[in-house]
N, C-alpha and C positions, 0 to 999 in steps of 0.2 A: 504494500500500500504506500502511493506517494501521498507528499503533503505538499503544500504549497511555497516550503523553505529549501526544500531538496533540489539537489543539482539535475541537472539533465543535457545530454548532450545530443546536438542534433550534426551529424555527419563529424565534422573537425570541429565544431562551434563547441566549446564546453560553456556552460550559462549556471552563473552560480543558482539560481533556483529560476519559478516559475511563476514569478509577478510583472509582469512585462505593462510597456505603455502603447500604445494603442495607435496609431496612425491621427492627427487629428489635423486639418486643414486651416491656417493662422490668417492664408490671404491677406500678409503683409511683405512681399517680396516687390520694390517699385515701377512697377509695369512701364516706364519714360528711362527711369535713368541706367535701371542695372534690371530689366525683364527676365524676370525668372531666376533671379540669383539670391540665394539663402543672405539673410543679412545680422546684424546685431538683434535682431527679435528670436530669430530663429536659434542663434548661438545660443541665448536666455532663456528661451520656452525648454529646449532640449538636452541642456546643459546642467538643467534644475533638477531632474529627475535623474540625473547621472549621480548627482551630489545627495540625492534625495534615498539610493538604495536600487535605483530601478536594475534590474539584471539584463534588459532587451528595451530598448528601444526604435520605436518604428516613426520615421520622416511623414512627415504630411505627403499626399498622394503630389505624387514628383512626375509633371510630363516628361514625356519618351521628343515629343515634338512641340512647337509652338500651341500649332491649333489643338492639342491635348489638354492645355492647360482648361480648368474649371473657368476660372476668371483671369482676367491681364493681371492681376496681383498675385498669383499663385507661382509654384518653386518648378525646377525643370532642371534637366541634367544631360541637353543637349548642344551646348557650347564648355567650350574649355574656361572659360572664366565661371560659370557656376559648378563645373568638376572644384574647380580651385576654392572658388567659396564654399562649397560641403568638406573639406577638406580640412579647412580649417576648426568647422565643427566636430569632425569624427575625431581630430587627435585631442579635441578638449573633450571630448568624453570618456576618449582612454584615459586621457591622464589623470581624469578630473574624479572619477567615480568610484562611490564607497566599496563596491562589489567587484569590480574589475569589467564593466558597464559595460556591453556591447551598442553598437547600432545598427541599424538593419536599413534600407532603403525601401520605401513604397515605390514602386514606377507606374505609370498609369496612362492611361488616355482616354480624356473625359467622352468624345466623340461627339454625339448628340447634344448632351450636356454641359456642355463646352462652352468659352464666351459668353458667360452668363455674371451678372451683379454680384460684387461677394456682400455677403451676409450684412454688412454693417456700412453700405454706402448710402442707402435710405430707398435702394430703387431693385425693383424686381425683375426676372426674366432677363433675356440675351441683351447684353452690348449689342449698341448701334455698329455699323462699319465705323461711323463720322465720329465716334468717341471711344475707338477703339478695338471694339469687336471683331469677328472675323467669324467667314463660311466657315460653320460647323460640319461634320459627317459625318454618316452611321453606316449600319446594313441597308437602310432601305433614304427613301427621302420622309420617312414618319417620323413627323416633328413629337418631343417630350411636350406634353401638355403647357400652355405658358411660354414655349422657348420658341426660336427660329427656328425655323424648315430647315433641315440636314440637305447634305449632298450626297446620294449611296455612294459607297467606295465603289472605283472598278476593282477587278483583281488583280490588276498592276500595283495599284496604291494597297491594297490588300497587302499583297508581300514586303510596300516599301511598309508600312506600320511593323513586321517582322522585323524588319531589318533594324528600326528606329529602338524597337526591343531591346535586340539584340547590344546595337552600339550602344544604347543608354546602361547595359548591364556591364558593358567593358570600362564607360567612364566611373562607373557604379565601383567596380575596383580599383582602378586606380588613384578615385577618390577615401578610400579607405573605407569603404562600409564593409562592414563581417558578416552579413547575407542579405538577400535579394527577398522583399514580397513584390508580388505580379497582384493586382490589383482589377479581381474580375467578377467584383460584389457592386452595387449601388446603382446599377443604372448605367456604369458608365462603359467603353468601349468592348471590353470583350465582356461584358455582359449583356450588353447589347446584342451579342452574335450566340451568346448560350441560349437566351431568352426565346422562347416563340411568340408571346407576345409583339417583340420587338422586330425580331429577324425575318422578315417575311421571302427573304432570297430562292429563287428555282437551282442556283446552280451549286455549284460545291461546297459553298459557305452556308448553307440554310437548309428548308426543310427538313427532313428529317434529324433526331440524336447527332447521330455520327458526324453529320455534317456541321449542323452545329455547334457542336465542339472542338471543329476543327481548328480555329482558331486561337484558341487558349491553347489546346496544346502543342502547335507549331510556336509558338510563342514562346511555351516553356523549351520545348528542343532547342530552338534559339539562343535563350538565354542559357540554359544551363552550357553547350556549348563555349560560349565567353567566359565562364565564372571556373575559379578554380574547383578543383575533383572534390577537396574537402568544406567547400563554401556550402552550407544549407541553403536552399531554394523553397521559400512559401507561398503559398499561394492563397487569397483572401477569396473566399464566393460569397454570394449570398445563395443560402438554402435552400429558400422560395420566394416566389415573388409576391405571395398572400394574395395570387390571385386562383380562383376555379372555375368563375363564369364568367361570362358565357362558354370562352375560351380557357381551355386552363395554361397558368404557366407553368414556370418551373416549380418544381417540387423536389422531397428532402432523397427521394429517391434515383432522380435522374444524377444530383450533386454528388450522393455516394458512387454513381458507373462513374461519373466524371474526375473521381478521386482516384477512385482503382488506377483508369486509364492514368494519369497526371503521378502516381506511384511509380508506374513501370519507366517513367519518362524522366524521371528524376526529383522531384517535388519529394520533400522532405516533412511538408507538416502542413496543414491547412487548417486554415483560419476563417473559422465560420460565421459569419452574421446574414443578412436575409435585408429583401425589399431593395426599393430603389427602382426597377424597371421602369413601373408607368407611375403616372402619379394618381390620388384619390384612393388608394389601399388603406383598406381597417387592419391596422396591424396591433395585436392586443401587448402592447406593452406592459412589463413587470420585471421583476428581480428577477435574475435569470434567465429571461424567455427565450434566448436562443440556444442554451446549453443542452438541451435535449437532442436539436440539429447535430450539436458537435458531438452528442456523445453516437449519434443512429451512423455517421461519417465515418467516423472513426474503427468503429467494430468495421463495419462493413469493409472498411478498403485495408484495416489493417495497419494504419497510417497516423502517427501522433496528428493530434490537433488542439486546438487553442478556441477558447467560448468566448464571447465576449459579448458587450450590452449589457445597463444596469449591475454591473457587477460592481459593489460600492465600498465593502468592507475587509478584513481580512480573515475573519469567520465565514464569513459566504463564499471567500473564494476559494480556502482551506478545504471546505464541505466538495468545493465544486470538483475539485479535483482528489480528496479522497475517495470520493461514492464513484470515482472512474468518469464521472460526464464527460472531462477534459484532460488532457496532459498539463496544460499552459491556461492562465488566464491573463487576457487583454481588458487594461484600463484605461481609462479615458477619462469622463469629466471630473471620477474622485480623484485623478491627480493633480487635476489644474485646483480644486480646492485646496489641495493638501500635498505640496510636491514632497514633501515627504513620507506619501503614505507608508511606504514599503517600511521602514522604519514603525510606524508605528502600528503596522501590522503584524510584524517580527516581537515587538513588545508584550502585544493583546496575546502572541499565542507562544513567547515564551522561545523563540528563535533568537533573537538580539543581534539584528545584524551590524557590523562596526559604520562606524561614522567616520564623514572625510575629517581629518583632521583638526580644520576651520570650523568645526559646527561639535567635537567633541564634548564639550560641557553640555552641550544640550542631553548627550546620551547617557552621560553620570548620572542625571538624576532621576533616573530611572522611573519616570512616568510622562503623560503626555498631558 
């Protein structure tokens, strides 16, 4: 029986235990002066959680290409000047963190999704061209509710997004990250191409299973391909898409063939969350409600994996992964509360993990 303190090793990655930080989207990189380039926000948000105990840390979803990014404010790893600027962050997290802190890179490509308002400008749906925006593109020209009409890819552009993988996974090293997640949960590009919902394509990339996972896992071949033998390669889905009518989407059962297949291909661990295809889904949110996903994935393909959503405490997430649900759990919004939760999750269950040097008295007196 694991716990949530215990180490675990994923290919050459050794991770002192199994509290990891969660990929989260800051949409503060300056779309005019340095586009797409990690900056002093990004060093601070992810630097915190190094010094805070986290064992794994995951980048906000990182374009492969321009028009991948979410919004013109979002991070990319398609020019050598933002290789350079993630680089700077990965060696302060080495140096910097209480546990011996990895990072991990999200890569992504929003598709559809894409060129759209971040969160906190006051304005909703796609950037203009005239204020910056740009032609989005999916599988098909089926605009996300709310957003600009897409362009289908051809299958030329199909391969070059491979290729953009690919190269984004080689600056991905060079930049010093210690593994790779492929980012094919929420809606956005190769989710886009798992989804039936979404994917409505006659030729090799669509209808049917097969086809439509064709993508994701030329992807992974791709990338793992560039990355060293011992690097871990994750991969993020979403489980279902909470949709059954009229048409059904994906479901928890198509994600576990898609896991098997994504095992023989190199994928190391999957990381499970749900939704995001179309918009207007009832999705019953609560503690835990994706860990079920992870644990049904998991048996099935044989394949560690990682829960995440609502998971808030260090009791809940200790349970999560004694009762088997999970290997790994992914946090999010309790660490932006509490960048050092892991720390005082180590405390509540009698783990005690050390403290960066800078912050040692705090851990002398042993309560919170």
């Amino acid at each position: 029986m694991n716990s949530l303190f215990d180490p675990i090793s994923l290919r050459g990655l050794e991770l002192s235990h199994r509290g990891w930080v969660s990929a989260m989207c800051q949409y503060s990189a300056e779309p005019l002066e340095a586009p797409g380039e990690p900056n002093d926000w990004h060093l601070m948000h992810l630097g915190q959680f190094a010094a805070g105990g986290a064992a794994l840390i995951i980048t906000e979803a990182t374009a492969v290409v321009p028009e991948g990014r979410i919004s013109p404010r979002d991070t990319g790893i398609y020019t050598d000047e933002q290789l350079k600027a993630w680089r700077r962050i990965t060696d302060f997290v080495h140096r910097h963190g209480a546990v011996d802190s990895k990072i991990g890179i999200q890569l992504s490509h929003a598709g559809r999704k894409a060129s759209t308002w971040w969160p906190f400008s006051g304005q909703r749906g796609s950037v203009p061209f005239a204020e910056g925006g740009w032609q989005t593109v999916g599988p098909s020209d089926q605009a996300f509710s709310g957003y600009a009409e897409p362009r289908a890819l051809t299958e030329e552009e199909i391969h070059g997004v491979i290729e953009a993988f690919a190269l984004a996974a080689r600056r991905s090293v060079q930049a010093g990250f210690d593994t790779i997640e492929l980012h094919a949960a929420h809606g956005y590009l190769l989710h886009q191409f798992l989804s039936p919902l979404v994917n409505t394509r006659t030729d090799r990339w669509g209808g049917d299973e097969s086809d439509r996972f064709r993508l994701v896992l030329e992807v992974v071949d791709a990338v793992r391909a560039e990355i060293p033998q011992e690097m871990p390669l994750l991969l993020r889905v979403s489980a279902t898409d909470w949709v059954t009518e009229p048409q059904p989407g994906l479901q928890v059962d198509a994600l576990a063939r898609l896991a098997v297949l994504a095992k023989q291909r190199g994928v190391d661990l999957i990381d499970v969350s749900s939704g995001g295809a179309v918009a207007g889904t009832s999705i019953p949110v609560g503690p835990g409600y994706q860990t079920e996903f992870a644990q049904q994935i998991g048996r099935a393909a044989e394949l560690p994996v990682a829960a995440v959503g609502m998971i808030t405490d260090g009791v809940q997430a200790d349970h999560i992964i004694r009762s088997g649900q999970a290997d790994a759990v992914f946090i999010a919004r309790a660490a932006l509360r509490n960048p050092h939760w892991w720390q005082q999750a180590s405390h509540e269950l009698g783990a005690e993990l050390p403290w960066v040097p800078q912050y040692e008295r705090a851990g002398t007196r042993g309560r919170f």
